[in-house]
Rosetta silent file (secondary structure, phi, psi, omega in degrees, C-alpha in Angstrom):
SEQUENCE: XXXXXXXXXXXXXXXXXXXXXXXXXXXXXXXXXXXXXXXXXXXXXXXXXXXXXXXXXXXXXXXXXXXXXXXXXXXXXXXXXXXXXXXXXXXXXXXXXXXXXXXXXXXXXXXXXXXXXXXXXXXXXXXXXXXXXXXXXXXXXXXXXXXXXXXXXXXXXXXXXXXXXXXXXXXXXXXXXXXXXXXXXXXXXX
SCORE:     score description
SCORE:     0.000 S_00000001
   1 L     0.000  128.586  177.585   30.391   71.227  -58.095 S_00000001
   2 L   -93.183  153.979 -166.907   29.293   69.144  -55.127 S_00000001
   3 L   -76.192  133.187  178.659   31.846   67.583  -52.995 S_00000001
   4 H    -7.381  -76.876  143.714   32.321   63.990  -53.753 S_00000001
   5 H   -26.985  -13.331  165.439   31.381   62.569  -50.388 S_00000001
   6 H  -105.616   -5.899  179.073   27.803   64.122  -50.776 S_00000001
   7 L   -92.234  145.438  149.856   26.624   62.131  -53.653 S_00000001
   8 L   -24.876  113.579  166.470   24.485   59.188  -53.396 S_00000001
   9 L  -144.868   95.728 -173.732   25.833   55.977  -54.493 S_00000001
  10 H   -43.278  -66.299 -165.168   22.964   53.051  -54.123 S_00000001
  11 H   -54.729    6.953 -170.378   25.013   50.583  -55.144 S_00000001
  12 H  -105.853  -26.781 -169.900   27.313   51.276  -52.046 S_00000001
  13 L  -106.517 -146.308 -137.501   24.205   51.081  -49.408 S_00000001
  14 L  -144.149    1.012 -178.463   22.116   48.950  -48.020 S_00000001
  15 L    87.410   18.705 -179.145   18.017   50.426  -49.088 S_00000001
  16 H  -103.495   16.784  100.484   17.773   52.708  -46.088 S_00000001
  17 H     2.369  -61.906 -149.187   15.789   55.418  -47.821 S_00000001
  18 H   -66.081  -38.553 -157.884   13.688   52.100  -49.067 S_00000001
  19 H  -106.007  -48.701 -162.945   13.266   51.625  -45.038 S_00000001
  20 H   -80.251  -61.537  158.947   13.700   54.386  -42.831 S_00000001
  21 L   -10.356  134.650  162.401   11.404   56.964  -44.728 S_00000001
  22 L  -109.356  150.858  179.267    7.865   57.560  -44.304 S_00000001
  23 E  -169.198  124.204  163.065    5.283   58.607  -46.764 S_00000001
  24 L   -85.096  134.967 -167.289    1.510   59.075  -47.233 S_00000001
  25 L   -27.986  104.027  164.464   -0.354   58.154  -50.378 S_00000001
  26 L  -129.022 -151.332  169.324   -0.015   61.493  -52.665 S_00000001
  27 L   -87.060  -23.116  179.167    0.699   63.086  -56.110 S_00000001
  28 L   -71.674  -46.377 -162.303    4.690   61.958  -54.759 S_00000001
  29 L  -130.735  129.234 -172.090    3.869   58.464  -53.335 S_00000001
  30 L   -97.141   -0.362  159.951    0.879   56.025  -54.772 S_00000001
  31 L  -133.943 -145.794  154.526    0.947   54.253  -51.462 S_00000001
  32 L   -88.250  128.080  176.356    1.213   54.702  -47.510 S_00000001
  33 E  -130.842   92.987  168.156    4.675   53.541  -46.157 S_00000001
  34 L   -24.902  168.140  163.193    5.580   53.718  -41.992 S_00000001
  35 L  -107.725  152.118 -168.399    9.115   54.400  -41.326 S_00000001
  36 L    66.142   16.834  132.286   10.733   51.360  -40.874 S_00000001
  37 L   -52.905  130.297 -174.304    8.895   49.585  -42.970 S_00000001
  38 L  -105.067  121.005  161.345   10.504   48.445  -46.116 S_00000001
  39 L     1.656  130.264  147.589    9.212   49.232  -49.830 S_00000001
  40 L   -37.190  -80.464  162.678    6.986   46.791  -51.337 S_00000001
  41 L   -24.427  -37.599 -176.719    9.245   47.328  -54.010 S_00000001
  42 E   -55.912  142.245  155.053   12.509   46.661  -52.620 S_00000001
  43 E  -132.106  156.625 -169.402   13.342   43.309  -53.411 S_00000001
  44 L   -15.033  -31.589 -175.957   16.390   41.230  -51.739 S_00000001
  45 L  -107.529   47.282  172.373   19.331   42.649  -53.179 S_00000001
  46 L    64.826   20.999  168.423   18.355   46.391  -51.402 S_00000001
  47 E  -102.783  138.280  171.766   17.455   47.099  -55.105 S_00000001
  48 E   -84.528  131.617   95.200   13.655   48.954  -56.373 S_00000001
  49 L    39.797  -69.822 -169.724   11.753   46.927  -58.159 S_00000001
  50 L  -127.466   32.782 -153.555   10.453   49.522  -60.294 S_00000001
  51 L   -57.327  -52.793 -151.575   13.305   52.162  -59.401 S_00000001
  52 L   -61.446  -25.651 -175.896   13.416   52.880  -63.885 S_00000001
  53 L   -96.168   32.217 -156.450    9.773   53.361  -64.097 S_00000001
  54 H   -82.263  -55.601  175.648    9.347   55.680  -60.328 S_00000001
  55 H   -39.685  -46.733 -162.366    7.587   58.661  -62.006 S_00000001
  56 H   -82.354  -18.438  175.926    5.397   56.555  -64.041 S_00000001
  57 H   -70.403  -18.207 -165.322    4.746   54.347  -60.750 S_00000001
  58 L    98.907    2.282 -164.575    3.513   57.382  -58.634 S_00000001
  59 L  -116.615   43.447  174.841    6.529   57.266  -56.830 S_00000001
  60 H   -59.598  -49.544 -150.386    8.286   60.902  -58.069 S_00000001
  61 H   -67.340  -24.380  152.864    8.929   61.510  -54.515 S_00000001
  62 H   -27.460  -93.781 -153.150   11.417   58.233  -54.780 S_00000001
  63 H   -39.147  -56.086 -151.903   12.833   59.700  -57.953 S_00000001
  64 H   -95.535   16.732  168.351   13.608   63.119  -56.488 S_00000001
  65 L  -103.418  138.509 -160.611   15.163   62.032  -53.272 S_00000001
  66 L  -133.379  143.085  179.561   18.784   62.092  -52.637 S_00000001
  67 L  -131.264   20.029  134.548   20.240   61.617  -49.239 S_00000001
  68 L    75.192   49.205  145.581   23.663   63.298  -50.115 S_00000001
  69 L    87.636  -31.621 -156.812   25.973   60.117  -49.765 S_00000001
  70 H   -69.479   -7.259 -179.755   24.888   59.140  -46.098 S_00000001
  71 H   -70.299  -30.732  176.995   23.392   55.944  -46.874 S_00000001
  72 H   -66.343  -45.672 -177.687   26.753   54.840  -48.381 S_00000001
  73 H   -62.596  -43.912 -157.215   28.474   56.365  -45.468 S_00000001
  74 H   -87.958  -79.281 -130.857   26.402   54.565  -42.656 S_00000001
  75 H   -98.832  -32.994  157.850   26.634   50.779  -44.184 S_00000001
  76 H   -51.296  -63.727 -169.591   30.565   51.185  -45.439 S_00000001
  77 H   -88.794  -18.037  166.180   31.928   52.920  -43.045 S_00000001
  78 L   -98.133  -73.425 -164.294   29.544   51.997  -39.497 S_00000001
  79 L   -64.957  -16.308 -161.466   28.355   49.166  -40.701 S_00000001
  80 L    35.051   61.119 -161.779   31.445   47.764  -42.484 S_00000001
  81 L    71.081   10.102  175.584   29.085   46.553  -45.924 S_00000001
  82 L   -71.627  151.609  129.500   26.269   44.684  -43.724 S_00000001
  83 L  -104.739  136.601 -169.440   23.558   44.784  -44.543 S_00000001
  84 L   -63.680    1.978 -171.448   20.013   44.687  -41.968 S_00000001
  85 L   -83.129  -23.496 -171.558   18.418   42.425  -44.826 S_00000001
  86 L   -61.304  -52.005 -170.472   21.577   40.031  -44.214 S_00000001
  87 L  -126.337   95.461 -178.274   21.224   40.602  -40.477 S_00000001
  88 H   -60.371  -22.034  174.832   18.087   41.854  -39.113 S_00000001
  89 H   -44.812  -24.772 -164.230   19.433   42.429  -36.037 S_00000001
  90 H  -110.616   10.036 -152.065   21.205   45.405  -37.251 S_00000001
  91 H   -91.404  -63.667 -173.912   18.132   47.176  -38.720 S_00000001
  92 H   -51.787  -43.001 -161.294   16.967   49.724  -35.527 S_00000001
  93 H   -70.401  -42.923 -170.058   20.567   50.538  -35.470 S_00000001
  94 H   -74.765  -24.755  176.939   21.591   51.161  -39.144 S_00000001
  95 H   -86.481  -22.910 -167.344   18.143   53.356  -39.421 S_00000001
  96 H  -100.413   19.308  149.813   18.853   55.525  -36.603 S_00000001
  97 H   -94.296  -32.957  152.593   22.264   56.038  -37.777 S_00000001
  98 H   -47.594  -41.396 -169.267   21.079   56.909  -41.323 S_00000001
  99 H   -97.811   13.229  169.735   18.857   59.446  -39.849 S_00000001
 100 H   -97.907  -63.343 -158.957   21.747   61.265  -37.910 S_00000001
 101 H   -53.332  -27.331  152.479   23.998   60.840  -40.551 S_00000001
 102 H   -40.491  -49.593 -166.025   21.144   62.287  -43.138 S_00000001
 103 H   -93.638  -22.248  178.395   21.489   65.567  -40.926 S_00000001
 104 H   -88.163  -47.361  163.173   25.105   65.631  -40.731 S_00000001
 105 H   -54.564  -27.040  169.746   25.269   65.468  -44.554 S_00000001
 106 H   -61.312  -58.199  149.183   22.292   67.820  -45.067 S_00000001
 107 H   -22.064  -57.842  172.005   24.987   70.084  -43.340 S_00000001
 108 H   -76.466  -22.778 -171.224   27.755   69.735  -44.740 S_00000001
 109 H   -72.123  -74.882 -141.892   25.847   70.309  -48.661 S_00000001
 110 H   -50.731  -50.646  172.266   24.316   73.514  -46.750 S_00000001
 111 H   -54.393  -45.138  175.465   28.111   74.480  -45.261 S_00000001
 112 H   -74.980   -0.192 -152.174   29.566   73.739  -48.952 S_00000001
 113 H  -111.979  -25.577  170.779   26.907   75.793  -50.553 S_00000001
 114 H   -85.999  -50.555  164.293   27.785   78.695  -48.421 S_00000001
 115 L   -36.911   -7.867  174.838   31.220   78.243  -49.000 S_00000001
 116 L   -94.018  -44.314 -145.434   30.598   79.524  -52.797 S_00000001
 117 L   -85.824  153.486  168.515   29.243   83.035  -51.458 S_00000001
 118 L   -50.724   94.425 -151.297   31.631   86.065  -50.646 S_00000001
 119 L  -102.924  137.985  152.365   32.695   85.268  -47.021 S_00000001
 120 L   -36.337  177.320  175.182   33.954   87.711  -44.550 S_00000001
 121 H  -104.823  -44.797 -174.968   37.218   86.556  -43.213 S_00000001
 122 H   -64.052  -20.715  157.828   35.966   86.032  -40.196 S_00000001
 123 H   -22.243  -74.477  177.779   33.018   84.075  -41.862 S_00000001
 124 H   -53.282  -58.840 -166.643   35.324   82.228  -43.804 S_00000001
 125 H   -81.179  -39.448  174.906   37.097   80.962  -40.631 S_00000001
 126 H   -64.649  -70.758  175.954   33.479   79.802  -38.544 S_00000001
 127 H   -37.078  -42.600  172.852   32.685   77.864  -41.770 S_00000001
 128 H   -87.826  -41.130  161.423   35.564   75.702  -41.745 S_00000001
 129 H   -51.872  -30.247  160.505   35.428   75.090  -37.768 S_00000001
 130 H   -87.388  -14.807  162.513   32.190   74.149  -38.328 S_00000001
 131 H   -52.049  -67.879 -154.321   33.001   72.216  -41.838 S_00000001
 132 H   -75.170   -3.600  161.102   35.940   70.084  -39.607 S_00000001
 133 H   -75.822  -36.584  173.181   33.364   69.306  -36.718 S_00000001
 134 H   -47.220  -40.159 -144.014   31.277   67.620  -38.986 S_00000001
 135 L  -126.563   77.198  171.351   33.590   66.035  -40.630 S_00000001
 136 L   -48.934   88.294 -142.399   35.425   63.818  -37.588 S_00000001
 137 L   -59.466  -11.517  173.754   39.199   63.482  -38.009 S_00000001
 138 L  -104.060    7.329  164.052   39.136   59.539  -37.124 S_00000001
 139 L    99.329  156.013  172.359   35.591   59.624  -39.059 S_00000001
 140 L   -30.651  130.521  138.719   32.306   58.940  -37.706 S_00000001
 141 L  -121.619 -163.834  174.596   31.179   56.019  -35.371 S_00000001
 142 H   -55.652  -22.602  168.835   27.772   55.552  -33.580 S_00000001
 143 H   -90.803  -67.859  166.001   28.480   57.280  -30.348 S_00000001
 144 H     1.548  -95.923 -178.420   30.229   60.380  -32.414 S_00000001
 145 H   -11.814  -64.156 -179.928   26.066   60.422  -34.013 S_00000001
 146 H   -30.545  -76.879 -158.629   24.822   60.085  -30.359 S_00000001
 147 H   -67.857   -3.338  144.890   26.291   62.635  -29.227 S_00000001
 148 H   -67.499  -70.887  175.091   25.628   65.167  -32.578 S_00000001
 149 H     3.824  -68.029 -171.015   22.114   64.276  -31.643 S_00000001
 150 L   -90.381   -8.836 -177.432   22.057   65.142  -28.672 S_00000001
 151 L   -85.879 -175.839  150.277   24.045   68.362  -29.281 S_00000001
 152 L   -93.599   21.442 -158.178   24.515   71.685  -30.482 S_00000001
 153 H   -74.159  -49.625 -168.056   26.245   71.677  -33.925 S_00000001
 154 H   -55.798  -38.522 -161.581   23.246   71.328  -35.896 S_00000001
 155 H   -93.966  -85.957  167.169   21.546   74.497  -34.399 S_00000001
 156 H    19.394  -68.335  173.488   25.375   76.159  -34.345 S_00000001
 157 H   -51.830  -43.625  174.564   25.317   75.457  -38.386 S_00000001
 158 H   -77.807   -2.394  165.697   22.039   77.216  -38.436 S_00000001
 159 H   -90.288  -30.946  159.328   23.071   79.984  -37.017 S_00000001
 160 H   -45.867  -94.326 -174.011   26.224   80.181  -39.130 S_00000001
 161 H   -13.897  -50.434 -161.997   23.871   80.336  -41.888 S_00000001
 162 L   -86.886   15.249  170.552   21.094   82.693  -40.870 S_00000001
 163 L  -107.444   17.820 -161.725   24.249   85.319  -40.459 S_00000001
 164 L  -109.700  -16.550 -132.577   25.004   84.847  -44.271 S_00000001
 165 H   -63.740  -68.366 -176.040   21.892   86.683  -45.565 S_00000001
 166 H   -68.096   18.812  162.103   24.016   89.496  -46.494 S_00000001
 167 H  -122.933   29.674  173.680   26.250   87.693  -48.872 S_00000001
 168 L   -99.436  116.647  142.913   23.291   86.231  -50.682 S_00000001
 169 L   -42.524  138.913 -161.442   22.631   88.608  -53.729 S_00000001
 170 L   -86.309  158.368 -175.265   19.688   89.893  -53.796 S_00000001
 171 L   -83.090  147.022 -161.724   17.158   88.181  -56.206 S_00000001
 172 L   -61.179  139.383 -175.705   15.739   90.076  -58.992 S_00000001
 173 L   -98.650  179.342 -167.892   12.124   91.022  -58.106 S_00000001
 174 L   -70.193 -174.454  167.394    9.249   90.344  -60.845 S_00000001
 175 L  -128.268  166.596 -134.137    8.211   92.483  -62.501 S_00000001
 176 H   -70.843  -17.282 -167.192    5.349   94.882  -61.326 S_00000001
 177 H   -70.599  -43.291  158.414    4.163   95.456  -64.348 S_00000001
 178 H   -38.687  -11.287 -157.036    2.410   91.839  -65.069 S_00000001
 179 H  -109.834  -38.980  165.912    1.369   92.430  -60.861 S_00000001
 180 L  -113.100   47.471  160.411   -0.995   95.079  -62.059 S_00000001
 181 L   -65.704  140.950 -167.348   -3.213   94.046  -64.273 S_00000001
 182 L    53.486   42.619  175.379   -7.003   94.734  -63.239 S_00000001
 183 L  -112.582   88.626  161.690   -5.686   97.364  -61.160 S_00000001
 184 L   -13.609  110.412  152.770   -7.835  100.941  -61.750 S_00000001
 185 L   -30.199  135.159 -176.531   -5.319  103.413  -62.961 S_00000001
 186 L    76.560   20.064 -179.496   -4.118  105.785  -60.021 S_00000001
 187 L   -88.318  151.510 -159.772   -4.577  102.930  -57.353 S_00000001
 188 L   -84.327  172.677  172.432   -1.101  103.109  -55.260 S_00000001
 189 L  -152.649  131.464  140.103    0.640   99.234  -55.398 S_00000001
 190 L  -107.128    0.000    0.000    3.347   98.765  -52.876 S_00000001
């Protein structure tokens, strides 16, 4: 079950997905969008346009992005509910805090996801010192971001991680027989 605090709840933010994201015309996105641009789509109350129809729009990559609560986090809790359409003034700021805040939640989902697997005890104890730096005991603000930025915790987390390998089970592999088809009998396959 994901932890609370990582799901998405639009109706809590402010659009910054809608703004701070970039995307070139594909099979995901039907058009070209800069970052820091806003959606065509968006219209005034940080609501899409065409959010119910986004597959049928061209705009699956819309549909299948989640950004695991921080947009909610950044305009409640930094921003205190503003919004930049309210205030434009507040726009550079509220995107480049969405895109720290994006990476500190992309973390913590990766740190709870690990936190399922069969941890060493010492394991077990680096995951939660690196769970409570993310997670700031008076809570984020905008220099706290800064200064993740600018740090090491992100590559720290990833290192946590890439030591987990062996407490991943391994996945079943396919099997070989469908792998040789139109293969001459007695030819070796590794």
């Amino acid at each position: 079950m994901l932890d609370p605090m990582l799901r998405a709840d639009c109706a809590r933010c402010a659009a910054l997905c809608c703004v701070y994201l970039a995307f070139d015309r594909s099979e995901l996105f039907a058009i070209d969008k800069a970052s820091g641009e806003p959606c065509p789509h968006l219209v005034s109350d940080c609501r899409c346009a065409i959010h119910a129809e986004l597959n049928r729009c061209g705009f699956g990559g819309c549909a299948r992005y989640d950004c695991l609560g921080a947009g909610q986090h950044v305009v409640q809790h930094l921003f205190g509910g503003r919004s930049w359409q309210e205030n434009p003034v507040l726009t550079r700021s509220m995107l480049e805090a969405f895109r720290a805040m994006r990476r500190v939640h992309e973390l913590l989902h990766l740190l709870h996801m690990a936190g399922r697997l069969p941890l060493t005890t010492a394991q077990a104890v680096a995951h939660d010192e690196l769970r409570s730096r993310l997670l700031p005991a008076h809570g984020w603000t905008l220099e706290l971001l800064a200064d993740f930025e600018c740090g090491t915790l992100s590559a720290e987390v990833r290192q946590f991680l890439s030591t987990l390998r062996d407490c991943v089970p391994p996945q079943r592999r396919p099997d070989t027989v469908s792998s040789r088809q139109g293969v001459p009998e007695g030819t070796a396959m590794e």
